[in-house]
VEXDREN-2710 file (C-alpha; in Angstrom, 1 decimal):
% VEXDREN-2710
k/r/px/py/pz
1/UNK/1.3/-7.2/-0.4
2/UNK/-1.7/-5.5/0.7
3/UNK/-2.8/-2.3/-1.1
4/UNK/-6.2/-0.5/-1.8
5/UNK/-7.6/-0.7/-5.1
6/UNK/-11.0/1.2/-4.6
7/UNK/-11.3/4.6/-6.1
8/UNK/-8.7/7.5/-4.7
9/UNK/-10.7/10.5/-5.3
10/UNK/-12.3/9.2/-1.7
11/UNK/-9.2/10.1/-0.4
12/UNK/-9.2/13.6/-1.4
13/UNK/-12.9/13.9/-0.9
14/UNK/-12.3/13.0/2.7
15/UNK/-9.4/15.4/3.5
16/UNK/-11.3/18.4/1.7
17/UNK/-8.1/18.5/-0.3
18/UNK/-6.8/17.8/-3.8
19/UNK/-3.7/14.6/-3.1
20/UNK/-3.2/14.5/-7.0
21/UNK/-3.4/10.7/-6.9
22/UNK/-5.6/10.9/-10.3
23/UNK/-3.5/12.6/-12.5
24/UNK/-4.0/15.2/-15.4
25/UNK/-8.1/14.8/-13.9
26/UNK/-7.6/16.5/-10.9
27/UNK/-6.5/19.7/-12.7
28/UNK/-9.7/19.5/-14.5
29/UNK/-13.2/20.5/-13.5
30/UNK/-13.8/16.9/-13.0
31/UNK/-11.8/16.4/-9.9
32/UNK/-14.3/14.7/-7.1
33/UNK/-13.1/18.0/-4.9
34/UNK/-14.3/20.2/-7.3
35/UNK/-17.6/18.7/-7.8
36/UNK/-18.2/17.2/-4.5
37/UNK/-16.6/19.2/-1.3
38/UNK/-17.7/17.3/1.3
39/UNK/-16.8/13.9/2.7
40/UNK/-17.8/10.6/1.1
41/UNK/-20.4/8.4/2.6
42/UNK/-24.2/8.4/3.7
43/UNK/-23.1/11.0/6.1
44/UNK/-20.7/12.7/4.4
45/UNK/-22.8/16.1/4.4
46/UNK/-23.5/15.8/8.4
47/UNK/-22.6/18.4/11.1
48/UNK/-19.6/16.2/12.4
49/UNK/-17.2/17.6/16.0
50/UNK/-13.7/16.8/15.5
51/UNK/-11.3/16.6/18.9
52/UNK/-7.2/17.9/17.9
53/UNK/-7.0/13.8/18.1
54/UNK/-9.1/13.9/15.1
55/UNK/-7.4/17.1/13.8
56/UNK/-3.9/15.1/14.1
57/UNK/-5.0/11.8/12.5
58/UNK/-6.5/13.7/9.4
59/UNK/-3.2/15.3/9.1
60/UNK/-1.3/12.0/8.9
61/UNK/-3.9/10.2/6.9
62/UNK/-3.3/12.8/4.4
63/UNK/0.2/12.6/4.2
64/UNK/0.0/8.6/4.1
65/UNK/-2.5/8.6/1.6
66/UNK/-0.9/11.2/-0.9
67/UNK/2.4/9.0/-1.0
68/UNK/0.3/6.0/-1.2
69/UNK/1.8/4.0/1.9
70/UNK/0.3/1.7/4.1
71/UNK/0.4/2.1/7.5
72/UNK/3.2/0.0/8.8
73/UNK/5.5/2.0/6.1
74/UNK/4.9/5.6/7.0
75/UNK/5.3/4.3/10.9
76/UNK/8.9/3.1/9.7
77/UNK/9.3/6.3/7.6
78/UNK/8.3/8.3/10.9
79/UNK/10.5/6.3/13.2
80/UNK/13.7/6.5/11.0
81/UNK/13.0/10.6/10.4
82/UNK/12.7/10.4/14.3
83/UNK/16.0/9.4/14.6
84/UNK/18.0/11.5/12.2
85/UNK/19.0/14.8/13.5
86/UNK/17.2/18.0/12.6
87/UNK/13.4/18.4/13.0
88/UNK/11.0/15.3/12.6
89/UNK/8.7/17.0/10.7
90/UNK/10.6/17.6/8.0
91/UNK/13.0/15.2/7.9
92/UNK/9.8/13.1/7.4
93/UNK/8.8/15.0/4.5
94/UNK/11.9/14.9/2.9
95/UNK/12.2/10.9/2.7
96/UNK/9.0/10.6/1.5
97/UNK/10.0/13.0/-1.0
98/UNK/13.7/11.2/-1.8
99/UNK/11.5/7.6/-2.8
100/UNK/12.3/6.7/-6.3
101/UNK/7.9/6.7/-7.2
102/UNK/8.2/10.4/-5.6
103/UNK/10.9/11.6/-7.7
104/UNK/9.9/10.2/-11.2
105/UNK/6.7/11.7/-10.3
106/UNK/8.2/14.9/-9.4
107/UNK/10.4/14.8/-12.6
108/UNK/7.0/14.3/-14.9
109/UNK/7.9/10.9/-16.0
110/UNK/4.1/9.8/-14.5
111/UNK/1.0/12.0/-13.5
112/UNK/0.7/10.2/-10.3
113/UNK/2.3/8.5/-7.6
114/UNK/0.9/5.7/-8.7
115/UNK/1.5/5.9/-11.8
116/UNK/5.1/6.4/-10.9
117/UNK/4.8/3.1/-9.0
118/UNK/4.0/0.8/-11.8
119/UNK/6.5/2.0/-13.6
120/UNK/9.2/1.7/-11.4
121/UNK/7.8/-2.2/-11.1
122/UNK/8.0/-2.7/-14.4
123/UNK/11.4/-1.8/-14.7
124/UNK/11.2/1.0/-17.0
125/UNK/14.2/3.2/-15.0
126/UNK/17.7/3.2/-14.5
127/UNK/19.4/5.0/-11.2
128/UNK/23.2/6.1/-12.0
129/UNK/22.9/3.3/-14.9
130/UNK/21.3/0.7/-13.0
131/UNK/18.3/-1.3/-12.9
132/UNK/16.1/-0.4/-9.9
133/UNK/12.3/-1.5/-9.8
134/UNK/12.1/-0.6/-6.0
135/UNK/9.5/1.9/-5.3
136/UNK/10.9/3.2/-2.1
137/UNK/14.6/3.2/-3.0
138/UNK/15.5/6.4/-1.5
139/UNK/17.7/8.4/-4.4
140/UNK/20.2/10.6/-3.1
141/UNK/21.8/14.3/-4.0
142/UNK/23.7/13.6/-7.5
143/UNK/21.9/10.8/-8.3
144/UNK/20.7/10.4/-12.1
145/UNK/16.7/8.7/-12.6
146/UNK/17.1/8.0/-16.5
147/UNK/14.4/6.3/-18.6
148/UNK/15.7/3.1/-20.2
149/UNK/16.3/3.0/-24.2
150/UNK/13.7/1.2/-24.7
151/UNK/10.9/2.6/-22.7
152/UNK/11.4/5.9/-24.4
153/UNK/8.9/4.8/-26.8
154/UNK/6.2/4.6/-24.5
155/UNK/3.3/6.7/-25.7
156/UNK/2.2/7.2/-22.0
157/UNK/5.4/8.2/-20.1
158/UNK/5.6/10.6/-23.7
159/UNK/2.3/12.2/-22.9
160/UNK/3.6/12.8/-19.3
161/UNK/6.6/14.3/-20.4
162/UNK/4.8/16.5/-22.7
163/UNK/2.9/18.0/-19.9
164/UNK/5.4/18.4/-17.5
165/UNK/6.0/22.1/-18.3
166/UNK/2.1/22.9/-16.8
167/UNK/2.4/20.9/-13.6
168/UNK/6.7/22.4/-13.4
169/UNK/9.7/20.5/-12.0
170/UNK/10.7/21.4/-8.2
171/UNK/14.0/23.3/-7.9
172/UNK/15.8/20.6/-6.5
173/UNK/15.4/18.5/-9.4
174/UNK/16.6/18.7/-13.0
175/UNK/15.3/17.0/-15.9
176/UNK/16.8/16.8/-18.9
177/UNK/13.7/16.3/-21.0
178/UNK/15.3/15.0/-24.4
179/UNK/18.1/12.7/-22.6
180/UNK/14.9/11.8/-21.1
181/UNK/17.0/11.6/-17.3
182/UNK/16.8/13.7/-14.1
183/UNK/19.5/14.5/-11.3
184/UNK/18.5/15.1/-7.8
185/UNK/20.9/18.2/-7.2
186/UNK/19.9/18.6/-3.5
187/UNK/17.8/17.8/-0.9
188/UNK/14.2/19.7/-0.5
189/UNK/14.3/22.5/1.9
190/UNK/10.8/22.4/3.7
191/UNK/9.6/25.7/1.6
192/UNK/9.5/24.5/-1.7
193/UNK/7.2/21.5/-0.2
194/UNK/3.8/22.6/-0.8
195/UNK/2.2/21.3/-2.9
196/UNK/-0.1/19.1/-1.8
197/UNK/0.4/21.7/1.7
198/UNK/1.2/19.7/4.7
199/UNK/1.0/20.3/8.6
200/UNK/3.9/17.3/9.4
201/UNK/3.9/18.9/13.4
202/UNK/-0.1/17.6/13.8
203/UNK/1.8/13.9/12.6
204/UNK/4.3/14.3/15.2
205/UNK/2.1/15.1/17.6
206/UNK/-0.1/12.4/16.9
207/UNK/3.1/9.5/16.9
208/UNK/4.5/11.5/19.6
209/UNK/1.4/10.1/22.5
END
């Protein structure tokens, strides 16, 4: 499957925005934001006019690129969020949010998306005491993520863990740090997502021509 393997702090550098796809670095004085504010690129530091087109496909390139999707898959993500009832927008939001990569990253089980990713690949969870190494399983309300026996070992999922109290766990997730499991007790309401902070109506403007 196709995915991008150049460097991510490009990304953030070109939204003017910290996506947290680098880990513990980008709450350092190292992040590419911090030392770097303006786009990447031989023109990066130019005068540049952006139309509300532009405005709206920043917006969605942000939120693509901070859940690490490819095109083809946030389309499907926006089509199917489209569908259910409620507002798009959010609905959106909270999918990306329900994918299995999302919540072990939300739980502190990886410092990234990414991260989260390759883990989930390399079968290092269970869901409700299953094997799942799907990425974008969506996990539901009452649903337990728990770290298998014998990952627990792992001195890098350990040194997430031991962090997790600095970055925090979102309300709507409980982590049960030494049974080394988390539940999903609800679904996100749309005001305890903001972190990165997202404008989801320019996306459905922009999907919506």
């Amino acid at each position: 499957m196709a995915r991008y393997t150049g460097a991510v702090c490009r990304y953030c550098r070109r939204e003017a925005t910290k996506l947290f796809l680098k880990g513990d670095r980008c709450h350092t004085d190292k992040c590419a934001v911090e030392r770097r504010n303006y786009a990447p690129g031989q023109h990066g530091q130019g005068r540049v006019k952006v139309s509300n087109y532009g405005i709206q496909l920043r917006e969605k390139q942000k939120v693509k690129r901070s859940y690490g999707l490819l095109e083809g898959q946030f389309r499907s993500y926006f089509e199917k969020a489209d569908r259910m009832k409620g507002i798009t927008g959010e609905n959106l939001l909270v999918l990306l949010e329900r994918r299995l990569d999302s919540v072990i990253y939300r739980l502190g089980f990886a410092t990234s998306r990414n991260e989260a990713r390759q883990l989930v690949r390399h079968n290092h969870f269970l869901v409700n005491g299953r094997k799942v190494n799907i990425p974008s399983f969506l996990v539901r309300p009452g649903d337990v993520v728990e770290l298998r026996e014998k990952s627990r070992q792992v001195a890098r999922i350990n040194e997430a863990l031991d962090g997790v109290m600095r970055r925090g766990v979102p309300s709507w997730l409980e982590l049960d740090r030494a049974a080394c499991k988390g539940t999903l007790k609800t679904l996100p309401v749309r005001e305890e997502l903001t972190t990165p902070a997202f404008q989801e109506k320019l996306v459905v403007e922009l999907y919506s021509k």
